[in-house]
C-alpha positions in Angstrom: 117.0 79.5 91.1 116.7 77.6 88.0 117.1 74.0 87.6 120.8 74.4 85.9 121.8 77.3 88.4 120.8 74.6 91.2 122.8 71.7 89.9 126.0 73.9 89.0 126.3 75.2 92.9 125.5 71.6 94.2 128.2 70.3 91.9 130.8 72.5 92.6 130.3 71.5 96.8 130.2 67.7 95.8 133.4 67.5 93.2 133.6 63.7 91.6 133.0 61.7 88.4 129.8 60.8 88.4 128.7 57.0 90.4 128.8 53.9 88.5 125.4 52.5 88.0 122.0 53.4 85.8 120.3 57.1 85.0 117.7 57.8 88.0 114.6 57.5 86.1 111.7 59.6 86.4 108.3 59.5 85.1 105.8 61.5 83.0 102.3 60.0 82.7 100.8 63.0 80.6 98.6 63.5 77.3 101.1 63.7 74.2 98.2 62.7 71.9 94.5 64.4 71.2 93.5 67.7 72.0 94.5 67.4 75.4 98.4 67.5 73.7 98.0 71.2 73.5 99.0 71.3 77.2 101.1 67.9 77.3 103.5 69.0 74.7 104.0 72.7 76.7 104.6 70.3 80.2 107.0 67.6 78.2 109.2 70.8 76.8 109.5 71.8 80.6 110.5 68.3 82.0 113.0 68.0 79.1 113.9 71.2 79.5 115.0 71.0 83.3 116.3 67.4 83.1 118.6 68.4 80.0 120.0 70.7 82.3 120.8 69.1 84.9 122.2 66.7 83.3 124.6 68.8 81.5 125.3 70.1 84.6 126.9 66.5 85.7 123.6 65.0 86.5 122.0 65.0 90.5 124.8 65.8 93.0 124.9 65.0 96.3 122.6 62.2 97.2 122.1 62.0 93.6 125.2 60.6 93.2 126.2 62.6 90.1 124.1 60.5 88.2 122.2 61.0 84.9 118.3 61.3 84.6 116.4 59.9 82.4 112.5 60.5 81.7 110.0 57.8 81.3 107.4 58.8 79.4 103.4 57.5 79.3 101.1 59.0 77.1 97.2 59.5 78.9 95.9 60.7 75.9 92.3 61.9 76.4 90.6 59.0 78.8 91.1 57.9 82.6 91.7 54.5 81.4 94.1 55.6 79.2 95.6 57.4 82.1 95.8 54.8 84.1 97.5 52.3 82.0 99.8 55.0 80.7 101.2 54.9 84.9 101.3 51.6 84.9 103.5 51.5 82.2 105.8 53.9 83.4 105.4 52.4 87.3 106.6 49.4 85.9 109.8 50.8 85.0 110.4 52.0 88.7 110.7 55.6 88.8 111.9 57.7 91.7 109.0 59.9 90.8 106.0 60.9 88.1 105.1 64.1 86.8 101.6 64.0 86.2 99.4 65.4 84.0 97.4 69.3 84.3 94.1 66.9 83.8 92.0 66.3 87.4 90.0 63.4 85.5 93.3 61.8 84.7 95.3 62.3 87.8 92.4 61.7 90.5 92.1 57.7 89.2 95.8 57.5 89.2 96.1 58.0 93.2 95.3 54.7 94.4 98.6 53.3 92.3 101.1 55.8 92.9 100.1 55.3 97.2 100.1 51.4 96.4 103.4 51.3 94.9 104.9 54.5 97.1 105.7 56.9 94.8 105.6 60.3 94.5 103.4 61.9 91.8 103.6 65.7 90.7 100.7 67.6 89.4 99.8 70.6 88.0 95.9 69.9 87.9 93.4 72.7 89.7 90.9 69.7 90.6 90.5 70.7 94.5 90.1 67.4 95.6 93.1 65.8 94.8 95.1 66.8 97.6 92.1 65.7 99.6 92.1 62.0 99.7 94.7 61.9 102.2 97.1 60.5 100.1 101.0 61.3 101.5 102.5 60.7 97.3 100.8 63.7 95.9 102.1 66.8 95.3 100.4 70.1 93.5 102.2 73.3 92.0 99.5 74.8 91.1 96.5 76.7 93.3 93.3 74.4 93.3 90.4 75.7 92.3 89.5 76.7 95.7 92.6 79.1 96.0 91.9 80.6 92.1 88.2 80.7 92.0 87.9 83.3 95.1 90.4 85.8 94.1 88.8 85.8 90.4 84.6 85.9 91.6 85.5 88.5 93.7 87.4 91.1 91.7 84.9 90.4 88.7 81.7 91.1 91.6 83.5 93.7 93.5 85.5 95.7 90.9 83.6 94.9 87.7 80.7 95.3 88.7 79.2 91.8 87.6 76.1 90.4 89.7 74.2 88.3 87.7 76.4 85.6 86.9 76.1 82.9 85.1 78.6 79.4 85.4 79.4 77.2 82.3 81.4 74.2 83.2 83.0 71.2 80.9 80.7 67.8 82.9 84.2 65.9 84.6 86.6 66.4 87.3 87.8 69.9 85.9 84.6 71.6 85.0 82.8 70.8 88.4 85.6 71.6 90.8 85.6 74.8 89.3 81.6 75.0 89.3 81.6 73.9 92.9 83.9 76.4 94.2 82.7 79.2 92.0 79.0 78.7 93.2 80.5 78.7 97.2 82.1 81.8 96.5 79.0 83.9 94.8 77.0 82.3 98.5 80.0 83.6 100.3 79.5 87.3 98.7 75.2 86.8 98.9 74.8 85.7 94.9 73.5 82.9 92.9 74.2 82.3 89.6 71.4 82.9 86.9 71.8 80.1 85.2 73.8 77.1 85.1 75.1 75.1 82.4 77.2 71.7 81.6 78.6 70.3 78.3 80.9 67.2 77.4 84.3 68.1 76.5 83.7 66.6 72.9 81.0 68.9 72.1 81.4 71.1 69.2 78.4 72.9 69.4 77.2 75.2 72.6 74.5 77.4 71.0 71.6 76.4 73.0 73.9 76.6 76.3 74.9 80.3 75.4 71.2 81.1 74.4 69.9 80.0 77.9 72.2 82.5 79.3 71.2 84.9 77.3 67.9 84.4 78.3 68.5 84.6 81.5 69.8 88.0 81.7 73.8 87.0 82.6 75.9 89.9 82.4 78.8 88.2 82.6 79.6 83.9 82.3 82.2 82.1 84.2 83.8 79.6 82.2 85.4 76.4 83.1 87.1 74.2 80.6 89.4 73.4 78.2 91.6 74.6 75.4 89.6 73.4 72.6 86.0 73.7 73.9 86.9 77.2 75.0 87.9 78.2 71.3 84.7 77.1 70.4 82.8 78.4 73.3 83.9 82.1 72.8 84.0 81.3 68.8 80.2 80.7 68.8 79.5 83.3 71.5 80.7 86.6 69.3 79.4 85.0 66.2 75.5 84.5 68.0 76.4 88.4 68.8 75.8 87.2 72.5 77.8 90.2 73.8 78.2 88.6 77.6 81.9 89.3 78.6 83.2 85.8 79.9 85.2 85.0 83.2 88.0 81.9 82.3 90.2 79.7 84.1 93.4 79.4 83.3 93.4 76.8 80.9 91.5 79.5 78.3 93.9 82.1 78.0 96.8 79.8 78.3 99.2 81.1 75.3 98.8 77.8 73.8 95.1 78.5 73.6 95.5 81.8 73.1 96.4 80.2 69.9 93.0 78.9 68.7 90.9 82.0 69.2 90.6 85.6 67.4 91.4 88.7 69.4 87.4 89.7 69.0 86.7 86.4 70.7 88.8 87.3 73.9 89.0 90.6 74.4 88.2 91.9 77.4 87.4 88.4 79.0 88.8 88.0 83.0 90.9 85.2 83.8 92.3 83.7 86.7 96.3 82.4 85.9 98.6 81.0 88.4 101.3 83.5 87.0 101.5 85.1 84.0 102.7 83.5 81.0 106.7 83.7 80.1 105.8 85.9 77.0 103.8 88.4 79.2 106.5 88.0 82.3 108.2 91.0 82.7 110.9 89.2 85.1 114.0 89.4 82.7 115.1 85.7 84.1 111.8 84.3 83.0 112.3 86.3 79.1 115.7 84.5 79.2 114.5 81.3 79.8 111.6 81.1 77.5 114.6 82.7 74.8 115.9 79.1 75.5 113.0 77.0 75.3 111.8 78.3 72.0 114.8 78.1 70.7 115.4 73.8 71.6 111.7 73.4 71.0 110.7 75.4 68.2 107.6 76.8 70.1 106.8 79.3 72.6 106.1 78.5 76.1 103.1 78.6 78.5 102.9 78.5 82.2 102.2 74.2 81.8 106.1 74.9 80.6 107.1 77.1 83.1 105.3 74.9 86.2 106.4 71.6 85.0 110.1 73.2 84.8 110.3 74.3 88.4 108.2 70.8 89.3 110.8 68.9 87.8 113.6 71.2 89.2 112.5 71.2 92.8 112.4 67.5 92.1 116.2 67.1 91.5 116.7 69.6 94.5 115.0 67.3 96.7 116.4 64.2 95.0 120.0 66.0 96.0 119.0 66.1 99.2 118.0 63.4 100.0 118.7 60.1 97.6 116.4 58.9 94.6 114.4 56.1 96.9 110.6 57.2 96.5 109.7 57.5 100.2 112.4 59.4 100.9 111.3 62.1 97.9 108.1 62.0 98.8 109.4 63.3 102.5 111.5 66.0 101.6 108.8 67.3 99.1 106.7 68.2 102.6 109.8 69.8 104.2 111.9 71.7 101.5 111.7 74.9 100.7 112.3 75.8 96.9 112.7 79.4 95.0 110.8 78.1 90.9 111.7 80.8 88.3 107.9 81.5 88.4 107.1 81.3 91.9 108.2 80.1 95.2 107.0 76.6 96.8 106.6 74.9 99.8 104.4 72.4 101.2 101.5 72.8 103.2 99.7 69.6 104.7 98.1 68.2 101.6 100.9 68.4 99.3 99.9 72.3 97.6 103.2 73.6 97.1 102.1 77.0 94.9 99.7 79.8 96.9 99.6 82.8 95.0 97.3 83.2 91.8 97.4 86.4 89.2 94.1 88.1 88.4 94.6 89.0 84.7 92.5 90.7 81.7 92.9 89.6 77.9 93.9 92.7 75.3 94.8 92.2 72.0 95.6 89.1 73.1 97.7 89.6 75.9 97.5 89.0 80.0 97.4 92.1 81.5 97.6 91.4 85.0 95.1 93.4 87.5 96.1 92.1 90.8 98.6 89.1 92.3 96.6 87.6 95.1 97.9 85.4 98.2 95.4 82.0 98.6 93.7 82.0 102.1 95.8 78.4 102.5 99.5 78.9 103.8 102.1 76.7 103.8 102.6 74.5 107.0 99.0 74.5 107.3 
């Protein structure tokens, strides 16, 4: 149920002019500057998007109190010290909760302040070990790489055909979560990789990466990075007539990155995607909403929209349900149950509230998905 769908039913059990006092503030600690604004600017369009909503709807009922929300934003840009000032900034304006950025290298230094102050932070990073430092404040809708990786390595050894495998991986948090769990999986199925190899993710150039795999006789790369480097990456790799097919995480064929590359760049390239972009969703609900968001942004949305969206309106249905105070959020995040437009979500003991991940194929383009997988994690767990 969407986040306007969700406040309309509440409001119509809870009639009453909204409760005197201030908006109930939220946060958003994300990158709205640099390269890493490609996916800010999609998660900002879903915050506003749901928060408009509900707000049009007569603000948070229930608990809520029929109040307004209003979004506090930071901006991370591209560093971890960036990242955390930008929380501090927006902790100091005493939010029920913060949506966090998609970044692990942002979000992973920001966890000692949001369990200091008590306040529940939302992410949509794949970085495995951020729901693993026993930290009851945060909360991930999105599979970690140790959900994604599996289901991806697998279908590309199994059904593709692909054993000698080389891993490519951006040197932070990001790049060797996914290295890590893509290297466990390969042991898992009797493979090592052929070759492995790092970059910064300021580099421009990645020729002598791509010609040591090459060398080493990879007939196919895994690929974990970001938008920009990615471009790049698959840029220089058709152009060096390389002729390896590629293996990406989601944050390559995002639509947003989609963007930045030529079909000849892509095509043909695996990809693991928590669900399928809005453009390539064929659930007429999901058409109709990202109708909507292109029209009030001017841009189409990608699943950093869509996630952020249901974050933020699972957010208000737990702020419904149980007041704005930050401790109490933070509780009924681990006990709700909530139907997102893209996917359901629930809780399992660390705070991963997403546990399905789509096995997709670029074409002209375009996700084609190949197969919807369940992670091994379940929720309650």
């Amino acid at each position: 149920m969407c986040a306007a769908v969700l406040a309309a039913a509440f409001a119509a059990t809870a009639p009453g002019a909204q409760a005197a006092g201030d908006p109930i503030k939220i946060g958003a600690s994300i990158s709205l500057t640099t390269d890493f604004a490609l996916g800010g600017v999609q998660q900002k369009g879903g915050i506003e998007l749901a928060v408009e909503e509900a707000n049009a709807a007569g603000g948070v009922p229930l608990k809520g109190g029929n109040r307004k929300v209003e979004v506090v934003y930071g901006d991370n840009a591209m560093s971890p010290t960036t990242a955390i000032n930008a929380l501090n900034r927006v902790l100091s304006d005493s939010p029920s909760a913060v949506l966090l950025s998609i970044r692990g290298t942002h979000v992973l230094p920001q966890l000692p302040l949001l369990q200091k102050a008590k306040v529940p932070g939302l992410t949509l990073t794949g970085v495995m070990k951020v729901t693993k430092q026993n930290n009851p404040f945060i909360f991930r809708f999105f599979p970690h790489d140790g959900m994604n990786k599996p289901p991806l390595i697998r279908y590309v050894v199994e059904k593709a055909g692909k054993k000698r495998v080389g891993v490519f991986y951006s040197a932070e948090d990001y790049g060797t979560s996914g290295r890590d769990e893509t290297i466990a999986t390969l042991k898992s199925l009797g493979l090592e990789p052929v070759a492995v190899e790092s970059h910064q993710p300021t580099d421009k150039d990645f020729s002598a990466q791509l010609a040591k795999f090459k060398d080493a006789g990879a007939d196919i790369i895994f690929l974990q990075t970001f938008q920009v480097p990615s471009a790049l990456i698959l840029k220089q790799a058709r152009e060096l007539g390389l002729n390896i097919p590629f293996a990406l995480s989601s944050q390559s064929v995002a639509g947003s990155a989609l963007k930045l590359v030529e079909a000849a760049d892509i095509e043909g390239a695996y990809a693991e995607t928590p669900v399928l972009d809005p453009i390539f969703n064929k659930n007429p609900e999901v058409q109709k909403w990202a109708q909507k968001f292109e029209k009030r942004f001017g841009f189409v949305p990608d699943y950093q929209a869509l996630l952020d969206y249901d974050a933020t309106g699972m957010l208000l249905k737990t702020i419904a349900t149980y007041g704005p105070e930050p401790e109490a959020i933070a509780a009924g995040l681990h006990t709700i149950k909530y139907e997102g437009l893209s996917s359901p979500y629930q809780s399992d003991k660390e705070g991963n509230m997403m546990h399905t991940v789509s096995i997709v194929q670029i074409r002209d383009l375009k996700q084609i998905e190949l197969e919807r997988a369940e992670s091994p994690l379940r929720a309650g767990e």
